[in-house]
Biotite code that builds the C-alpha atoms (Angstrom):
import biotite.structure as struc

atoms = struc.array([
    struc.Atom([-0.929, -22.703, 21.771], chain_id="A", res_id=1, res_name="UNK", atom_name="CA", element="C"),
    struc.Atom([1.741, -21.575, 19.393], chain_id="A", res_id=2, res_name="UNK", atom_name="CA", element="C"),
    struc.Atom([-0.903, -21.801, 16.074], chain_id="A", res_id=3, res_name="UNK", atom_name="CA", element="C"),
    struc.Atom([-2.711, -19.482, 18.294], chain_id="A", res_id=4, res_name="UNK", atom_name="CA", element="C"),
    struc.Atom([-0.267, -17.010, 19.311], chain_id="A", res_id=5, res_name="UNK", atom_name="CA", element="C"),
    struc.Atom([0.609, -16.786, 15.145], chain_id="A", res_id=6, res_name="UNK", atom_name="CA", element="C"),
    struc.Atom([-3.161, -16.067, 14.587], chain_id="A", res_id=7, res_name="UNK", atom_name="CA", element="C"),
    struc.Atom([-3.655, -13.266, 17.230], chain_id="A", res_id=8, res_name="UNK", atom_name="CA", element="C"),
    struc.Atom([-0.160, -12.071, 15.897], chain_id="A", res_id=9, res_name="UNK", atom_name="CA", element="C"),
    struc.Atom([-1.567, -12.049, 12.228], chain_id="A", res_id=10, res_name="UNK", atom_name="CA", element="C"),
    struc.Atom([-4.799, -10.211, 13.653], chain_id="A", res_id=11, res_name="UNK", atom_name="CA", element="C"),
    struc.Atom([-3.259, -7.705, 14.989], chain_id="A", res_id=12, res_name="UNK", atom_name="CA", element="C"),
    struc.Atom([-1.358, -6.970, 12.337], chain_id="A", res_id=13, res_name="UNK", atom_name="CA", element="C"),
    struc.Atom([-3.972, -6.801, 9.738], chain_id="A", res_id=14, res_name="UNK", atom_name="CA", element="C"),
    struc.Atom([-5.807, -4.433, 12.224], chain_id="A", res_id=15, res_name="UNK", atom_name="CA", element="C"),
    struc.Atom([-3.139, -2.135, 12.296], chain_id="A", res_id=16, res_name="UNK", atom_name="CA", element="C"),
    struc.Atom([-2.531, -2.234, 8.631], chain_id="A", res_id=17, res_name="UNK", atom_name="CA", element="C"),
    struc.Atom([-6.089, -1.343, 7.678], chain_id="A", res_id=18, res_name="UNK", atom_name="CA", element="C"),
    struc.Atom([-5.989, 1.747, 10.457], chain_id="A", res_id=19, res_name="UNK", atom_name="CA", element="C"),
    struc.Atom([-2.466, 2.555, 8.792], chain_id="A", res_id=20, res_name="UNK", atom_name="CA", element="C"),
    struc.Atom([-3.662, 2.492, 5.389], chain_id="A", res_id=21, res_name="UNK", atom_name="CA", element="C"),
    struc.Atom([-7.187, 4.752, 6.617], chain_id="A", res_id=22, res_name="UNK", atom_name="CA", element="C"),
    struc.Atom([-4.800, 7.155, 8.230], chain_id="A", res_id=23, res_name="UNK", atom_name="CA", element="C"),
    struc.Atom([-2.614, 7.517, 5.184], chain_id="A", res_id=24, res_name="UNK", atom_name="CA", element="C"),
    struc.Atom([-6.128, 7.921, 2.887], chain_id="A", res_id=25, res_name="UNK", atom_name="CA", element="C"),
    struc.Atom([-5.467, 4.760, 0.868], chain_id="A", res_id=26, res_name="UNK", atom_name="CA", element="C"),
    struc.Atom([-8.566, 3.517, 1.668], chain_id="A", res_id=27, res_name="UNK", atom_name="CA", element="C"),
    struc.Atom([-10.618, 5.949, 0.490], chain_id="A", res_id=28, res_name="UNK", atom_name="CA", element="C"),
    struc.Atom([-10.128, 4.729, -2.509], chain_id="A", res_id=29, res_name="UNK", atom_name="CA", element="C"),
    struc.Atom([-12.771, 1.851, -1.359], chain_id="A", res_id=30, res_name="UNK", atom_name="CA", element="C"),
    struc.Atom([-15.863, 4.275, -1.162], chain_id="A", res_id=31, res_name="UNK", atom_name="CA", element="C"),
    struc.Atom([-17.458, 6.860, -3.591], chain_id="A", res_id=32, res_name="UNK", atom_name="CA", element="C"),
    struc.Atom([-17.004, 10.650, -2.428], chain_id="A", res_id=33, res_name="UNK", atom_name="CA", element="C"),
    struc.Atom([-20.086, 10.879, -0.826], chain_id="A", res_id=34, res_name="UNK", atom_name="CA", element="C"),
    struc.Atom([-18.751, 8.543, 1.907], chain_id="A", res_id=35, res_name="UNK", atom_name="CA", element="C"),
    struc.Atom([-14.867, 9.914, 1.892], chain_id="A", res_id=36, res_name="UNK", atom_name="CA", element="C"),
    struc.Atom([-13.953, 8.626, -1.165], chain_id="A", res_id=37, res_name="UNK", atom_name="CA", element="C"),
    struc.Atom([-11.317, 9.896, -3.661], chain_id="A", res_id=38, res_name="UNK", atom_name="CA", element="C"),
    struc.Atom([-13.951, 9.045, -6.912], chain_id="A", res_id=39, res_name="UNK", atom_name="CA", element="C"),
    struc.Atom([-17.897, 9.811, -7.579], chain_id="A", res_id=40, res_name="UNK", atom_name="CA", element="C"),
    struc.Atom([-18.304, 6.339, -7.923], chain_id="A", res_id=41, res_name="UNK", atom_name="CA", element="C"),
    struc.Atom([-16.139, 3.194, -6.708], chain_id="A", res_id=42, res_name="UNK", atom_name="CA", element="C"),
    struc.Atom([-13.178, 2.586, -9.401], chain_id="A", res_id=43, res_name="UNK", atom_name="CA", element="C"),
    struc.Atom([-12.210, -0.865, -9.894], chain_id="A", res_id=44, res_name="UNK", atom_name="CA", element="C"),
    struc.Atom([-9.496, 0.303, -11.528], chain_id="A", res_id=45, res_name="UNK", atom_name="CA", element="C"),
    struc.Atom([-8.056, 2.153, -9.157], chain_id="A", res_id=46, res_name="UNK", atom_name="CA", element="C"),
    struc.Atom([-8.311, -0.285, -6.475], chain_id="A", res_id=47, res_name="UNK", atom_name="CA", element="C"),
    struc.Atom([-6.636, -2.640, -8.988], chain_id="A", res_id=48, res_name="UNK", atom_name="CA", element="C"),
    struc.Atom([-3.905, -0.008, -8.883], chain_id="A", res_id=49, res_name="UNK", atom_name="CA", element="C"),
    struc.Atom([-4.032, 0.191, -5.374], chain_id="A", res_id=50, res_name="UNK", atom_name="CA", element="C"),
    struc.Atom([-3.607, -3.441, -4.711], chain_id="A", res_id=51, res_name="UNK", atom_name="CA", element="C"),
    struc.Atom([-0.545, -4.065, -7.314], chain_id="A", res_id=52, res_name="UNK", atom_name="CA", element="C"),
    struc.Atom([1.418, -1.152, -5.061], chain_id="A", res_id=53, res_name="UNK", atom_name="CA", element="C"),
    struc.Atom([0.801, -2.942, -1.748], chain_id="A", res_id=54, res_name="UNK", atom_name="CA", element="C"),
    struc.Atom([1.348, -5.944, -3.006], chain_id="A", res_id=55, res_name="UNK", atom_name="CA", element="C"),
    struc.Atom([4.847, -5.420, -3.943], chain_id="A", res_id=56, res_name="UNK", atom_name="CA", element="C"),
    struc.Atom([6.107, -4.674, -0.217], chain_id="A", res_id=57, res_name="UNK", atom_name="CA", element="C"),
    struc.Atom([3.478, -6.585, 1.788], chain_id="A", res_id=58, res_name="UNK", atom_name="CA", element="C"),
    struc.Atom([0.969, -9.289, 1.288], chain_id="A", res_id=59, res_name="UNK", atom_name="CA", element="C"),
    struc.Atom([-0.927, -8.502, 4.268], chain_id="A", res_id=60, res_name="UNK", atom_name="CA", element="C"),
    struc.Atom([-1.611, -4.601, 3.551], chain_id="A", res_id=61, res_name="UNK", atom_name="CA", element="C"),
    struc.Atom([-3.146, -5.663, 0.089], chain_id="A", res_id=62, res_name="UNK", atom_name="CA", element="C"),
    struc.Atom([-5.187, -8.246, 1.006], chain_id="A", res_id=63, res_name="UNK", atom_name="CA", element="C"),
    struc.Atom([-6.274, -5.019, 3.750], chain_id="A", res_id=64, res_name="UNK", atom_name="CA", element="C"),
    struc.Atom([-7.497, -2.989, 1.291], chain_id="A", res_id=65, res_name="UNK", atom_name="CA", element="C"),
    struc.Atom([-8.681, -5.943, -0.972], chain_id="A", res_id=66, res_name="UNK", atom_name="CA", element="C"),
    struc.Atom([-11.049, -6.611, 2.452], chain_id="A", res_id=67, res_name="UNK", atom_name="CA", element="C"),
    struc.Atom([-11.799, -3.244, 2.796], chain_id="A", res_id=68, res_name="UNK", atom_name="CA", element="C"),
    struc.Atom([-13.068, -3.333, -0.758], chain_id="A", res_id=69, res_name="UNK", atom_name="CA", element="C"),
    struc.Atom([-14.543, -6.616, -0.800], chain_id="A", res_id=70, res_name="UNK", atom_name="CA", element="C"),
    struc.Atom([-16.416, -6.395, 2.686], chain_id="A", res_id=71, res_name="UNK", atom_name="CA", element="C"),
    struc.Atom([-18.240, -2.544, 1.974], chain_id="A", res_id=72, res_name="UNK", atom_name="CA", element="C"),
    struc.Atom([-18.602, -3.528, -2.268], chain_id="A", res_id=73, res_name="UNK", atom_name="CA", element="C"),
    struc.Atom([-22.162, -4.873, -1.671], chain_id="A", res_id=74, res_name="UNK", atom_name="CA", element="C"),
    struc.Atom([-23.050, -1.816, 0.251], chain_id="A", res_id=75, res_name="UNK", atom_name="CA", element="C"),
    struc.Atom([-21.649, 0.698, -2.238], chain_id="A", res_id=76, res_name="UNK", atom_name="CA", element="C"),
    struc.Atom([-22.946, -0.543, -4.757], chain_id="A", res_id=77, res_name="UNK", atom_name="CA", element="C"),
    struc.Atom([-26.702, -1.806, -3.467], chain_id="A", res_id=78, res_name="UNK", atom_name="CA", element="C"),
    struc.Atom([-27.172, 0.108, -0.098], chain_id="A", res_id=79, res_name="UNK", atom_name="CA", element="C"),
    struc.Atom([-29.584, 2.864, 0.840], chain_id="A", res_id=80, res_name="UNK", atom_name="CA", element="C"),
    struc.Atom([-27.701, 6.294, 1.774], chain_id="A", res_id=81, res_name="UNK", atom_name="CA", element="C"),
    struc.Atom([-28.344, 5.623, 5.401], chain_id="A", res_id=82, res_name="UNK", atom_name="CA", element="C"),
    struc.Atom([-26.764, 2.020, 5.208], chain_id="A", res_id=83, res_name="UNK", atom_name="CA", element="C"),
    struc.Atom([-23.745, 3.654, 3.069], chain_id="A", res_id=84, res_name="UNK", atom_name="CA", element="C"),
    struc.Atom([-23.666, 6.236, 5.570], chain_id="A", res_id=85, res_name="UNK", atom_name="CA", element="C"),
    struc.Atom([-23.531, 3.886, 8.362], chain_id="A", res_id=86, res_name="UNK", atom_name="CA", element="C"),
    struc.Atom([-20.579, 1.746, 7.100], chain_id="A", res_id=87, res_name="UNK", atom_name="CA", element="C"),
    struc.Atom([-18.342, 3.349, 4.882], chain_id="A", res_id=88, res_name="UNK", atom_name="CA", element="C"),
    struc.Atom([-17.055, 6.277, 6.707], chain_id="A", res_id=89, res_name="UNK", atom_name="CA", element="C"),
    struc.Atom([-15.439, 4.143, 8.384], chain_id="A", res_id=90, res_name="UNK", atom_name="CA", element="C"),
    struc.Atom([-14.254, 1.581, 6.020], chain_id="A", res_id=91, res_name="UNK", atom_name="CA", element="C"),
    struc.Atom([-12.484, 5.164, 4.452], chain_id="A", res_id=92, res_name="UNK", atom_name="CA", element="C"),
    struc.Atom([-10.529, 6.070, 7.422], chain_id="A", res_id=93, res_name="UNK", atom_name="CA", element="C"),
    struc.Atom([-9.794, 2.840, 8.569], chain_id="A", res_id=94, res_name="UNK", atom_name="CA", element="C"),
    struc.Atom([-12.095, 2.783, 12.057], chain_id="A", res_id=95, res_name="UNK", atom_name="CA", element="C"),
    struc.Atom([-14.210, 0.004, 10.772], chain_id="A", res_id=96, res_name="UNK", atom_name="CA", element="C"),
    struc.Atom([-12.891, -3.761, 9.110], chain_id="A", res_id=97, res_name="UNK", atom_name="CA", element="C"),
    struc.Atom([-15.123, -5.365, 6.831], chain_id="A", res_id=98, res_name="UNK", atom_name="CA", element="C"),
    struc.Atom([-15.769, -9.057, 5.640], chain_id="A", res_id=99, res_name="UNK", atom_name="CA", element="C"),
    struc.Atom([-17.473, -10.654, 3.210], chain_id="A", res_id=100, res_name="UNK", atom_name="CA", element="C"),
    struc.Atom([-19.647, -14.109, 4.620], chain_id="A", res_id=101, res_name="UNK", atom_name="CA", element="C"),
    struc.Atom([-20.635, -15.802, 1.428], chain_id="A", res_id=102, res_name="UNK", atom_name="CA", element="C"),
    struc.Atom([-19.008, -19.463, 1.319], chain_id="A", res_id=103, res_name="UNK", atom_name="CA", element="C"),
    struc.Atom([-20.098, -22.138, 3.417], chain_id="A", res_id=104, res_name="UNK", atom_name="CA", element="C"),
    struc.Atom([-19.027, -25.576, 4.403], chain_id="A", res_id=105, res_name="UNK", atom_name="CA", element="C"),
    struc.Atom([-20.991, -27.340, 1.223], chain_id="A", res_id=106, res_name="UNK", atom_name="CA", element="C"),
    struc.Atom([-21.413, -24.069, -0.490], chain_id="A", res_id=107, res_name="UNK", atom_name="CA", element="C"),
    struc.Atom([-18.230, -22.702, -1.499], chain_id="A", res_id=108, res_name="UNK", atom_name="CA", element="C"),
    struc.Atom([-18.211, -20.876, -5.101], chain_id="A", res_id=109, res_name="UNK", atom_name="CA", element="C"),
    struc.Atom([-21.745, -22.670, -5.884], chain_id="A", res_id=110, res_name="UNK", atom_name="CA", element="C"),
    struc.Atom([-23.878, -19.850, -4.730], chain_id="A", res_id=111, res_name="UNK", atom_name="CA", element="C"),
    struc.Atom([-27.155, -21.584, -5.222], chain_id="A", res_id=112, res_name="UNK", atom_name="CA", element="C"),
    struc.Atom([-26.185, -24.796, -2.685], chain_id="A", res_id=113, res_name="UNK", atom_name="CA", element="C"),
    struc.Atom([-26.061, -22.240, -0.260], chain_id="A", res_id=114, res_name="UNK", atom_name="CA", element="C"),
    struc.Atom([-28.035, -23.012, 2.980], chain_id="A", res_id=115, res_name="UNK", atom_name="CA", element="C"),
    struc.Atom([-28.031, -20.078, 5.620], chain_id="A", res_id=116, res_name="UNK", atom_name="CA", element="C"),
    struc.Atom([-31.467, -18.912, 6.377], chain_id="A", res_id=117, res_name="UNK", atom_name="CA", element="C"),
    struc.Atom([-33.125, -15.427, 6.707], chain_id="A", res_id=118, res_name="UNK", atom_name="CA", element="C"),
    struc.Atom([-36.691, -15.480, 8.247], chain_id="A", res_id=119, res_name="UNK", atom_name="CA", element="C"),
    struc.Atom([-38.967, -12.926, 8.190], chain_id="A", res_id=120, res_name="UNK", atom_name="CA", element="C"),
    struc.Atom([-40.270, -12.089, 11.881], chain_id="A", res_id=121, res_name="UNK", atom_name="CA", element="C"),
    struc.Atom([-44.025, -11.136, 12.072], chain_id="A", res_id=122, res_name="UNK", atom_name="CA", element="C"),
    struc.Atom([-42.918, -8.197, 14.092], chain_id="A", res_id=123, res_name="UNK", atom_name="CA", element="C"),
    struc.Atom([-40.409, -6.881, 10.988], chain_id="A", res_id=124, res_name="UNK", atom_name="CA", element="C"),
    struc.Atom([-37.096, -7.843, 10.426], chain_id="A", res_id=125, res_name="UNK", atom_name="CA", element="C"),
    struc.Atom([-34.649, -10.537, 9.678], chain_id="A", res_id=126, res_name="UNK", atom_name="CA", element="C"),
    struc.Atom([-33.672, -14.284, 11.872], chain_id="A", res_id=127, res_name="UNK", atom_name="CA", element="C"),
    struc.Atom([-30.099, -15.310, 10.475], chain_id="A", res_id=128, res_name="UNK", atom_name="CA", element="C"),
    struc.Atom([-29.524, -19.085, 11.384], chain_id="A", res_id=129, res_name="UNK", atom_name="CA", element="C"),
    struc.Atom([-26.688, -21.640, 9.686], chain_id="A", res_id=130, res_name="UNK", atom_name="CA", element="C"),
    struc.Atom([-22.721, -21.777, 8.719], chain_id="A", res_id=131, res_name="UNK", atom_name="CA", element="C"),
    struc.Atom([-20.125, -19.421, 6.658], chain_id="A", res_id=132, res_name="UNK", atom_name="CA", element="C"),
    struc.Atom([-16.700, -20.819, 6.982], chain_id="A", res_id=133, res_name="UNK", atom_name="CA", element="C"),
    struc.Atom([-13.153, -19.533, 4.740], chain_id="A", res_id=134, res_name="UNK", atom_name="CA", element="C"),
    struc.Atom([-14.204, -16.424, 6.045], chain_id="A", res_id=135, res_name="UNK", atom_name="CA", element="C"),
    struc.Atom([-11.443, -13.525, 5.608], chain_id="A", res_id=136, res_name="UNK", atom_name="CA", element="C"),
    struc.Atom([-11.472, -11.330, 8.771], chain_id="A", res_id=137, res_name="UNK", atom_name="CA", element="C"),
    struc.Atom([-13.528, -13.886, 10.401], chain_id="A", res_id=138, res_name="UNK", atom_name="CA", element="C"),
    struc.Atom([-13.309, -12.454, 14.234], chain_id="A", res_id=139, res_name="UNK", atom_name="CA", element="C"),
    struc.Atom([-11.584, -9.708, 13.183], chain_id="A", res_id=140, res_name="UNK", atom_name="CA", element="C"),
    struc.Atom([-14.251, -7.810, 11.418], chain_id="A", res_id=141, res_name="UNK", atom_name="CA", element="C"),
    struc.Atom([-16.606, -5.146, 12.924], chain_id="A", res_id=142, res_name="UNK", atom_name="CA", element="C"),
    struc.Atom([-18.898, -6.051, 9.752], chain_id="A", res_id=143, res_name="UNK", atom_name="CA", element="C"),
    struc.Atom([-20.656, -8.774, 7.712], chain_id="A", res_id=144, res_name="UNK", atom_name="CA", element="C"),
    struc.Atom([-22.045, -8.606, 4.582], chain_id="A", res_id=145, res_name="UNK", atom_name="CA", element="C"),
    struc.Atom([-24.227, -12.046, 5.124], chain_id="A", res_id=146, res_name="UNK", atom_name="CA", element="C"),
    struc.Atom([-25.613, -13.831, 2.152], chain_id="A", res_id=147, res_name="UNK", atom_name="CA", element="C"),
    struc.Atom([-28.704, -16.269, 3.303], chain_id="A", res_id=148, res_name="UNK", atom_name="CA", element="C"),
    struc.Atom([-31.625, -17.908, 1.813], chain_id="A", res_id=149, res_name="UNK", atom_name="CA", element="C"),
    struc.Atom([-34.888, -16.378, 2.069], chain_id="A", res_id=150, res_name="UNK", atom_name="CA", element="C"),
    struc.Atom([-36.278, -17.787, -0.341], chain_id="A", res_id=151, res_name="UNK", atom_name="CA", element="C"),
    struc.Atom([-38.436, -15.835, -2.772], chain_id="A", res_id=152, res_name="UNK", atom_name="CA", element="C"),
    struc.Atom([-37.309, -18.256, -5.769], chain_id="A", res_id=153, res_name="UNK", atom_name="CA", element="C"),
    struc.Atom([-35.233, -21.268, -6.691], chain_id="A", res_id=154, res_name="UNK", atom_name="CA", element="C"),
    struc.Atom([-31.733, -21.302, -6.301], chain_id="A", res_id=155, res_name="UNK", atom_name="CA", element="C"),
    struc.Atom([-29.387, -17.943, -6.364], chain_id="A", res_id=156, res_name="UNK", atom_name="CA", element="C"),
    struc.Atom([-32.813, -16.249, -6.967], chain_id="A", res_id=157, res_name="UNK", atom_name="CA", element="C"),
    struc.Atom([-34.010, -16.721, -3.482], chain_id="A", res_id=158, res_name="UNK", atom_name="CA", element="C"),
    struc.Atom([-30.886, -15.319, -1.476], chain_id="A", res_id=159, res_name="UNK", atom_name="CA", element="C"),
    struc.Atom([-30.656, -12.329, -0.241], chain_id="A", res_id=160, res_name="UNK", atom_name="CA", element="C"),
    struc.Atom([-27.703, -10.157, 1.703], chain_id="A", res_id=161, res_name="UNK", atom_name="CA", element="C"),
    struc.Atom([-27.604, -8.215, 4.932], chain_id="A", res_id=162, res_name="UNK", atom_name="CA", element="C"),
    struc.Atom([-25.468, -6.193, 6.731], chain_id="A", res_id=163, res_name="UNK", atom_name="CA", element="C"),
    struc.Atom([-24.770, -7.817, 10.369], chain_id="A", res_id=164, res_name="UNK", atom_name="CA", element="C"),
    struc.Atom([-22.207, -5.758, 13.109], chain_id="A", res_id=165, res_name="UNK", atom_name="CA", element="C"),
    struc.Atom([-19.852, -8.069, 14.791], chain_id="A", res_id=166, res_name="UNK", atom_name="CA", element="C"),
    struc.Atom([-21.990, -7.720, 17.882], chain_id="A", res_id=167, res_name="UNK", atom_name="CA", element="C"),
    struc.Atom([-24.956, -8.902, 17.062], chain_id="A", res_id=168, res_name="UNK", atom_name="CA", element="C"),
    struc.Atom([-26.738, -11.219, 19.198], chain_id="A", res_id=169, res_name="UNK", atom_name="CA", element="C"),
    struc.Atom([-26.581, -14.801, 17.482], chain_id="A", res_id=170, res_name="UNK", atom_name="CA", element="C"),
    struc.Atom([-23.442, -14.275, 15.821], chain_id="A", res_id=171, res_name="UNK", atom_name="CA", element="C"),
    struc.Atom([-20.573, -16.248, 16.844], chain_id="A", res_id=172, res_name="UNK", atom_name="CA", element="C"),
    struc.Atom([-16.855, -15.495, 14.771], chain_id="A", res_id=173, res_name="UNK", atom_name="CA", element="C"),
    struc.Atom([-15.072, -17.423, 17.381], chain_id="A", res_id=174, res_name="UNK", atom_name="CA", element="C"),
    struc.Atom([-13.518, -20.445, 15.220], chain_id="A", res_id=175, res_name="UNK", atom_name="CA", element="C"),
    struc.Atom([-10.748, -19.795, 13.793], chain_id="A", res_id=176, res_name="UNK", atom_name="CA", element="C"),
    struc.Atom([-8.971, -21.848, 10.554], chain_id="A", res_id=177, res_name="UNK", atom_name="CA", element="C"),
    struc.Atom([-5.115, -21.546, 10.714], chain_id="A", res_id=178, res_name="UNK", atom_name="CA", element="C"),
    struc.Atom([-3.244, -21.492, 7.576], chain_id="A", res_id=179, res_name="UNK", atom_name="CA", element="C"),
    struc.Atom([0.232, -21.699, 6.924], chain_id="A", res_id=180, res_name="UNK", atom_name="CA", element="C"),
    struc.Atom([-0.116, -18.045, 4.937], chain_id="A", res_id=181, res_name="UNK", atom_name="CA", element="C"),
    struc.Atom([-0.677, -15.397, 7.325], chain_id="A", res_id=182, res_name="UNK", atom_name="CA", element="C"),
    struc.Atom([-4.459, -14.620, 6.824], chain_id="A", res_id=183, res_name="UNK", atom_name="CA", element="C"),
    struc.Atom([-7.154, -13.875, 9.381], chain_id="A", res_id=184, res_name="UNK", atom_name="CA", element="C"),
    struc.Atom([-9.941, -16.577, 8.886], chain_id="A", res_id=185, res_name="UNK", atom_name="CA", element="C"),
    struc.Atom([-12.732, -18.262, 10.244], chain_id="A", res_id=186, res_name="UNK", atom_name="CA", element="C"),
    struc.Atom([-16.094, -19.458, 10.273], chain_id="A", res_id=187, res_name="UNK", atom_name="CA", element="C"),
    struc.Atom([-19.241, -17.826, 11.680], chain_id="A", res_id=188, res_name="UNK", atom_name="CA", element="C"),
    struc.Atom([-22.171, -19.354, 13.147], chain_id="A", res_id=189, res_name="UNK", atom_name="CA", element="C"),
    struc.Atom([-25.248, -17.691, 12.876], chain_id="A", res_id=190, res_name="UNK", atom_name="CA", element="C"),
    struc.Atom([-27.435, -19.086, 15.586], chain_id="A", res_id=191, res_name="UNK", atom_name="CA", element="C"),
    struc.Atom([-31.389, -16.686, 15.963], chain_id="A", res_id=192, res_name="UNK", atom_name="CA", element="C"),
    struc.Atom([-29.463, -14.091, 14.776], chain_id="A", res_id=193, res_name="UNK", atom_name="CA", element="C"),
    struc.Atom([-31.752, -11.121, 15.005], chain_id="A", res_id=194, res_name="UNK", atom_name="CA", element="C"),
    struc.Atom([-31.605, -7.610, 12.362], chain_id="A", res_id=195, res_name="UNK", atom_name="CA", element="C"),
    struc.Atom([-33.739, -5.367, 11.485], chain_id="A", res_id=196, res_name="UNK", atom_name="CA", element="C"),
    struc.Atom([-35.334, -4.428, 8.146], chain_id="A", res_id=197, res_name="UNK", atom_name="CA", element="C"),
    struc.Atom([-32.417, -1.885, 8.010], chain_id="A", res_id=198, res_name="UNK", atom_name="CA", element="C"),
    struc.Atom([-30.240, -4.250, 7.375], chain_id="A", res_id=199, res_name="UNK", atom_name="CA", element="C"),
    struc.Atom([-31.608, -5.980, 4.370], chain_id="A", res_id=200, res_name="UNK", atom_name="CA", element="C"),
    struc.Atom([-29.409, -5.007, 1.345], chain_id="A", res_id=201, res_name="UNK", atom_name="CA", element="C"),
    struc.Atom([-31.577, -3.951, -1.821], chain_id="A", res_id=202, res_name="UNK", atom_name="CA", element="C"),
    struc.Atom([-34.660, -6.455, -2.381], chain_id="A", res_id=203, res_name="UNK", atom_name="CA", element="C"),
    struc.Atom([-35.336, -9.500, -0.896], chain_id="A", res_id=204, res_name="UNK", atom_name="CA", element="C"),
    struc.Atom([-34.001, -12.517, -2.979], chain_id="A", res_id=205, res_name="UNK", atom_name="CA", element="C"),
    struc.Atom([-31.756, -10.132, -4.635], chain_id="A", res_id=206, res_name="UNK", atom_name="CA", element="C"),
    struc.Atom([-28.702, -10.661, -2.860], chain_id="A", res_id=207, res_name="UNK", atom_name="CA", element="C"),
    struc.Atom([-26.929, -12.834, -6.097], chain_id="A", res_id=208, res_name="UNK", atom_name="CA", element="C"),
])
């Protein structure tokens, strides 16, 4: 019960940390302009700059904006205007936390073991089914960037990536992994989870 108490405690930090840092514009730096960003395009650089400030007083507030960053990169850099639109407002002001779901339990940096599935559904869109776990933000986040297989090649050829709100239907960010650093994670299960073609990042099979 105590382990528990420490993770809701370290949730609710990090929450307040990321709308801290949107209120105070820091995370605009996580976005291009078009979205309320400070740059054109997203800086690594600055974020890098970014990071080494918050790091010095607090852990937790950089790996916020190193989340922030991390969960809304694939969209920045690969989604339409209408999914930037959707997401990354938010992610700038500090409304909406991001995560990134690409490790799994027998899948961690090897990319290609991975073994999440994304079906196509004869009436359009996308059937999420398997296991991320090491999640950052797991059951914290209001968004997933999920990585699955669907298969259009061999390998990291034949994944693909997809943006999936924390309420979805099918998606379970309930299990939590305590650590002795404070740091919200988890593991999602991603049981007929249902999206539409809207949510497909880029191509199919192009998610690597």
């Amino acid at each position: 019960h105590g382990a528990e108490d420490s993770l809701d405690a370290v949730h609710a930090c990090v929450a307040r940390l990321v709308r801290s840092l949107g209120r105070a514009g820091l995370l605009r730096v996580c976005v291009p302009a078009a979205c309320g960003g400070w740059r054109e395009q997203l800086d690594v650089r600055a974020l890098a700059l970014g990071r080494e400030v918050l790091a010095r007083a607090s852990g937790l507030a950089d790996f916020a904006l190193a989340m922030q960053g991390l969960g809304s990169a694939p969209v920045t850099l690969f989604g339409s205007s209408a999914q930037q639109q959707r997401l990354l407002p938010g992610v700038a002001d500090g409304s909406t936390i991001t995560a990134f779901a690409l490790s799994e339990p027998d899948a961690g940096s090897d990319v290609a073991a991975m073994s999440t599935t994304a079906t196509r559904l004869p009436g359009g869109g996308w059937r999420l089914d398997g296991c991320k776990t090491w999640i950052s933000n797991a059951g914290l986040a209001d968004h997933y960037v999920v990585f699955a297989r669907s298969g259009e090649a061999p390998g990291a050829r034949g994944i693909s990536a997809f943006m999936v709100p924390a309420a979805t239907p099918g998606l379970d960010a309930s299990e939590r992994i305590p650590v002795i650093a404070p740091h919200p994670l988890g593991t999602l299960r991603l049981a007929d989870c249902r999206v539409g073609d809207d949510a497909l990042l880029g191509e199919a099979g192009q998610g690597f």
